[in-house]
N, C-alpha and C positions, 0 to 999 in steps of 0.2 A: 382067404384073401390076404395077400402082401400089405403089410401098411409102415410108411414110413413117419416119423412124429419128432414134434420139436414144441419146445416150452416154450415162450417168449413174455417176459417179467417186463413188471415196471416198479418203480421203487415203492409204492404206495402198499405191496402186497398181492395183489391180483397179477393173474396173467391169463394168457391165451395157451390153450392145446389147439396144435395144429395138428391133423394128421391127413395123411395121402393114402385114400385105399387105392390098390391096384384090383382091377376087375380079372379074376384066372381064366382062361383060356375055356374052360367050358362056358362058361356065363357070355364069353365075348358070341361063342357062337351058337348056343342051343336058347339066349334068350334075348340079345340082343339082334341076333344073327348079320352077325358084323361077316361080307363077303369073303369067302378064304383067302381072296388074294392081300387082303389089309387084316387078315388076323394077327400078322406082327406087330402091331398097331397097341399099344398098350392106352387103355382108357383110366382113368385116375380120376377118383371124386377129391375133393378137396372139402376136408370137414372141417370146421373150427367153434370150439367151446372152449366158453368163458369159466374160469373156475368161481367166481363169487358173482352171480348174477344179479346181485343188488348195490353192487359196488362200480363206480365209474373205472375205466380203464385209460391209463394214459396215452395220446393221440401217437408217441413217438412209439410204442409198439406193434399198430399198423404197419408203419414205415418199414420196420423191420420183418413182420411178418411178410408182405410183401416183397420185399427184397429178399425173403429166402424163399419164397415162393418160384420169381424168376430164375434164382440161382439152379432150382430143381427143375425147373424146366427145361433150364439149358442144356442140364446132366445130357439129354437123352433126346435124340431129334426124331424119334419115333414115339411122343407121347401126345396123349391131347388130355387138356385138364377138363375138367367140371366142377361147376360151383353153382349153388340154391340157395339165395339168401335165404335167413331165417323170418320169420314172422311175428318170432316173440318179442314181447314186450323191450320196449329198451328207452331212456329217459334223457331225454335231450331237450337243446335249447330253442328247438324247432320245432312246435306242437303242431304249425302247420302239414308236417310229413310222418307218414304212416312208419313203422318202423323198418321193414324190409324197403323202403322207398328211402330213409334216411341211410341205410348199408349200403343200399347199391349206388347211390351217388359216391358216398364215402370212398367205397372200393375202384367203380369207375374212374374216378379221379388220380386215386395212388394210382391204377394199372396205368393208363395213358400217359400218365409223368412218367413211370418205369421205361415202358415199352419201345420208346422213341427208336432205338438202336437195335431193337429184335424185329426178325420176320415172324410176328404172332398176326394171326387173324383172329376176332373174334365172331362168335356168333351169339347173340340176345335171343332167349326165350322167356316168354310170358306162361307159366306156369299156374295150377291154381283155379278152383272155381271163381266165378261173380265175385267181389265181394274180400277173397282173401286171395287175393293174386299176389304171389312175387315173382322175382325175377331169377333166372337160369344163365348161364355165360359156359362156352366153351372156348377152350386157349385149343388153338392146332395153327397147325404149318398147312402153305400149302398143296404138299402132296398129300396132306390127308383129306382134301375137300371131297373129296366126290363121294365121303361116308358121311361129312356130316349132319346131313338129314337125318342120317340112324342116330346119330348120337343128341339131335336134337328131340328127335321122339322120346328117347331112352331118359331124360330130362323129364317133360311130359310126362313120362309114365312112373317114374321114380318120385316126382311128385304126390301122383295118385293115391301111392300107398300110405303116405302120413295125414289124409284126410276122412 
């Protein structure tokens, strides 16, 4: 699997690893079974870890993460992104929200401030038994819609496997 990666610092010590897997051309088709006529279609998870997970991370490396996030989207007008918040633990000023509840605001926020000037669509999946639900997002155009039900499933089931 292709993957593309970027560090992104804040002065404090900590950063973020971002990285982009690209899904290879068997996997698009023998287990996604993405239609051959959208096999051109590149699917990309978007990962991101934290190098010191008990250490807060500065807000302005969001920003940036984001902002190269869309820059790679641009690269390529036959990609569609995916992202699954995480679930783990994370310490904020908001006890009222679960953790993958306190990211996807976060995230949702940065993207729709970005987005304003892109033809991005999103699509929101609810991932996750009862109980430890997060939340799923795919970035596509709209010539890629009439697959993304497959790629909403493929969410759903990519899930699965970490529980």
């Amino acid at each position: 699997m292709k993957s593309v990666e970027h560090i992104f610092s804040d002065n404090g010590g900590n950063h973020l690893l971002v990285a982009l897997y690209f899904c290879d051309d068997d996997y698009k088709r023998d287990v996604l079974h993405i239609p051959i006529e959208y096999e051109y279609i590149k699917i990309v998870d978007i990962n991101i870890t934290k190098a010191y997970v008990d250490r807060p991370i500065h807000f302005s490396v969001f920003f940036k993460m984001v902002s190269w996030l869309l820059q790679e989207y641009k690269k390529d007008e036959e990609t569609i992104y995916t992202f699954i918040c995480s679930t783990d633990d994370l310490e904020t000023n908001h006890p009222n929200f679960l953790p993958q509840e306190f990211r996807w605001k976060l995230f949702d926020r940065l993207y729709r401030r970005e987005i304003k000037n892109l033809k991005m669509n999103i699509q929101d999946v609810v991932v996750g038994p009862e109980g430890y639900q997060s939340m799923a997002r795919a970035f596509y155009r709209d010539k890629h819609a009439p697959i993304i039900h497959v790629i909403s499933a493929y969410l759903r089931d990519k899930q699965l496997l970490y529980q």
